[in-house]
C-alpha positions, 0 to 999 in steps of 0.5 A: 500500500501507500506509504505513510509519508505519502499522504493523499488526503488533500490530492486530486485524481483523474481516472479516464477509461471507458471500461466501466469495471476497470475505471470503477476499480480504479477509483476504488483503489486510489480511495482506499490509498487516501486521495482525497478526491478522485474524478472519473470520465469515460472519453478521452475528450472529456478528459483532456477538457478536465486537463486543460482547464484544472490540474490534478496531482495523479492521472491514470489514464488507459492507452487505448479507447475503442471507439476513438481515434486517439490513445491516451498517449495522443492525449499525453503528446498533446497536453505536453506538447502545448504546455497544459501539464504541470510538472507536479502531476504524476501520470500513469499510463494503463493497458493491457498492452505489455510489448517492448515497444509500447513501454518504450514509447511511454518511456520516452513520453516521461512517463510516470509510470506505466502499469500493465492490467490485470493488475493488484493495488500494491502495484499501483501503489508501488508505482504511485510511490515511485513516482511521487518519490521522483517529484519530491527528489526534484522538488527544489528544481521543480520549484524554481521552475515555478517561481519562474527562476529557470537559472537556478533551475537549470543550474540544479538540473545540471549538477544532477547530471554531473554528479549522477544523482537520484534521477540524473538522466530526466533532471538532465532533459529538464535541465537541457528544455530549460537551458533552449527556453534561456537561449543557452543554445550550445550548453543545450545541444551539450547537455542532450549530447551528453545524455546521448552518450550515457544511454541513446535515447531517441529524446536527447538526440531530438533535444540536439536537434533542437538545439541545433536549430534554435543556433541557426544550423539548420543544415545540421538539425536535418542531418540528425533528424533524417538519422533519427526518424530513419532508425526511430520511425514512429517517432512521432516528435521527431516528424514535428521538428524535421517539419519545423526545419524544412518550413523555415528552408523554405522547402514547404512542400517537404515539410507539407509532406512530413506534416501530413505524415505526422498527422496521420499518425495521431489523427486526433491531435489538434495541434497536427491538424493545425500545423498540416492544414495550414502549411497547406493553405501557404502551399497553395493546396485550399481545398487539403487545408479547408478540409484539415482546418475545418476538422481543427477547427470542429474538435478542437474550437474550445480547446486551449490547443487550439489557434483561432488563425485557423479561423482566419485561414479557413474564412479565406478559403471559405471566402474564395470558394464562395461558400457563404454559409461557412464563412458566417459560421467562422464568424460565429465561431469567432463570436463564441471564442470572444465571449469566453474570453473577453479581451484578448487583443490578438483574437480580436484583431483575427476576427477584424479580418473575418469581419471585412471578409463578410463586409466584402462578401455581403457587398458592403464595399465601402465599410470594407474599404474602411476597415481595411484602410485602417489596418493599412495604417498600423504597418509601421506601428511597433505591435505590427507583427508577421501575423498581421502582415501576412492576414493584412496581404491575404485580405488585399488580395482579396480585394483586389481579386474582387477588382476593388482596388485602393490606390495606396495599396502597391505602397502599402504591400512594398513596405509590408514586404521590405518589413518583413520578407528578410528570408526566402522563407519568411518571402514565400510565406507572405507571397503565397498569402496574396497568391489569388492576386499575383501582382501582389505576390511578385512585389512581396518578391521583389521588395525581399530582392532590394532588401537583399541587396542592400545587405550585401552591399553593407556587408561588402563595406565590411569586408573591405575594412569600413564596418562603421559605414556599414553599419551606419548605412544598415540603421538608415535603410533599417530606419526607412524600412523597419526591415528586421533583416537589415536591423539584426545585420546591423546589430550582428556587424556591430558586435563582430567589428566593435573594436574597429568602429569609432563611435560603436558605443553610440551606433550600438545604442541605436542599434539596440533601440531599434531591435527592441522597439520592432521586435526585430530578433525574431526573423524566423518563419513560424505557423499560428501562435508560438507554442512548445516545441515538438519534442521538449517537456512542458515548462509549464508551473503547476497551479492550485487545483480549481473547478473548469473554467469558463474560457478557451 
């Protein structure tokens, strides 16, 4: 049984299995360990709806559900992989399943436990200690990970490692997730390397891949990861990152295909969904990304996993195809995400985007022409992001398509495109949002070509021994265009050549200046909301228990 200094008095469990005995038993046996509450469901929607929106300290959870298309480990990936499972919770997977194979992969999960039915309450009991043994051995670096002092965490985590304390092998992947989340990109890639060295485990070699491209070695991250999914192929996480790597080469069409295998693996997971149906829309494919978008958008509206620019995509396509009626119902769907959670600016802002569409497509022309302009005005504001681009370019295009032009429009779209369209990726992904009107596409093309060259020319002063005048050149063009590409070039000559440059102290505060004020260091391409990456663990900080909330 339960240990005396395991008191569970004041724990919450979660039992999910739809088998009404084993779920029953379950329940009975965590009351007669002493837990204080205990929550039981039958479907594996039911429980990620608990997970999401209150924490438990115990999950029990089967593997698999006869009348669904996810497992419990789909439901796992998901919830870690978007960050809705704090550390404190103690997971345990249970199936009848006893293969290699399926122990493996919950191992790789971080898994708490993984308990094998027929079984007796001392196992579960047995397994239940175990793993909270493993919390309150790492309590000290779970709770500076709480109190969001992730260098001190990360800085425990990795004496651990060194010195091969009481689980050394998982304090060293927290240690390494947490070193990614400080940017420490080179003690991340070392630290997985090391745990690779140790004992070759599928997640280090992902986590140096990880860390590979977070440095900007793209080239090498796919090198790594081709070696692992060729030998690990129903690694699924590892499918997510190569994705990941060939949509920021620009190769969309490669990561289009690994996307898709990804999904088709767990074709419950939302955030798969999601991912596929919108490098499809950027690819070119409406009618694939109406499909996988509407699927995203059916199981997954309230879920916290899900991204509401997949409302915005699937609006456009809806819009494009004529499809009156589904575009009222993104409009509606839209309605019900503001009323749960009021406020949101970002939500906001998507829906004024499905709002002009509607104005468009109900014939409502100069109201539309109004809410456009009024986007066109913010181009220049420091909280225009990427995102706001690329919607801003669709929504242009689409009125263009209606042979409804402004005449400021082809300035507007050059400056969007000088902003930012630093990356052939980063170019694409703004051209193949206008694509329904071609002209708009080819000036997001050319304006990324004189961004181009302007870089060069800064960096051939360089070379030739006038960092300074580069640099200087590189703040006035950057100033004229707010182009990221041209800001982080300047900040990058700035500290290689800092000794030879007269006034650097004063170019660098420029410099910097303009960095933070346009949030120019993020030049990387990216779908929808920024979440965890594939293949890390949640950093999330566990919070007190409370009832379901009412917001998405």
């Amino acid at each position: 049984m339960i240990l005396p200094e395991d008191d569970l008095s004041t724990s919450t469990a979660l039992v999910i299995d739809a088998n009404p005995t084993s779920r029953s038993m379950l329940v009975s046996q965590l009351r007669d360990f002493g837990m204080g509450r205990v929550v039981q469901v039958a479907r594996l929607q039911d429980a990620r709806r608990q997970l999401e929106f209150r924490n438990f300290d115990v999950v029990l959870c089967e593997l698999h559900f006869e009348n669904e298309t996810m497992t419990g480990q789909d439901l796992l990936d998901d919830l870690r992989r978007n960050q809705l499972l704090p550390f404190a919770t103690v997971f345990i997977m249970v199936t009848g399943e006893a293969t290699y194979a399926k122990v493996a992969e919950a191992a790789e999960s971080a898994l708490d436990g993984y308990l094998l039915k027929p079984h007796k309450a001392n196992q579960l009991a047995e397994r239940l200690h175990q793993a909270r043994f493993r919390k309150t051995s790492l309590q000290d670096i779970f709770s500076a990970i709480e109190a969001e002092d992730f260098e001190t965490a990360a800085s425990l985590c990795q004496q651990r490692f060194e010195s091969k304390g009481l689980f050394w092998l998982y304090a060293a992947r927290v240690g390494a997730e947490l070193m990614l989340r400080l940017g420490k990109y080179a003690q991340a890639q070392k630290l997985y390397q090391a745990v690779v060295a140790a004992k070759t485990l599928p997640w280090a070699r992902l986590g140096v891949a990880r860390a590979l491209m977070d440095e900007g070695q793209v080239t090498r991250a796919t090198s790594v990861l081709d070696n692992l999914i060729s030998e690990e192929p129903n690694y699924t996480d590892a499918y997510d990152v190569m994705g990941r790597a060939q949509f920021e080469q620009g190769k969309f069409d490669a990561a289009l295909s690994t996307y898709k295998l990804a999904s088709d693996m767990t074709p419950a997971s939302i955030t798969r969904l999601q991912n596929l149906g919108l490098m499809s829309y950027y690819c070119g494919d409406r009618q694939g990304a109406e499909a996988m978008l509407d699927r995203t958008t059916r199981i997954g509206l309230y879920s916290k996993m899900f991204d509401c620019q997949t409302l915005v995509l699937l609006a456009l396509v809806r819009f494009e195809s004529g499809n009156r009626k589904g575009l009222q119902r993104c409009r509606d769907d839209f309605a019900r995400l503001i009323k749960r959670r009021p406020g949101n600016a970002r939500q906001e802002r998507l829906s004024g985007i499905v709002e002009a569409l509607h104005l468009i497509d109900q014939g409502q022309f100069v109201q539309a022409v109004t809410s456009i302009r009024s986007q066109c005005q913010r181009i220049k504001s420091p909280d225009f992001d990427f995102e706001s681009a690329a919607n801003l370019l669709a929504l242009l295009a689409q009125l263009a398509n209606k042979t409804i032009q402004l005449d400021e429009v082809e300035q507007v779209v050059d400056t969007v495109g000088k902003r930012f369209a630093g990356t052939r990726a980063l170019a694409e992904l703004l051209a193949g949002s206008a694509a329904i009107y071609p002209p708009y596409a080819e000036l997001v093309r050319t304006a990324h070509t004189s961004i181009l060259k302007l870089t060069e020319t800064a960096m051939t002063m360089s070379m030739r021994g006038d960092p300074q005048a580069a640099v200087i050149e590189l703040i006035r063009h950057g100033q004229e265009t707010l182009s990221g590409k041209l800001i982080e070039t300047a900040y990058l000559v700035m500290h290689r050549y800092a000794d030879k440059i007269k006034n650097a102290a004063e170019l660098s505060h420029m410099v910097q200046q303009l960095r933070t004020h346009y949030n120019t260091k993020i030049t990387r391409a990216a779908l929808g909301e920024p979440k965890r990456q594939a293949g890390g663990l949640t950093l999330r900080a566990a919070e007190k228990s409370s009832t379901p909330a009412t917001t998405a």
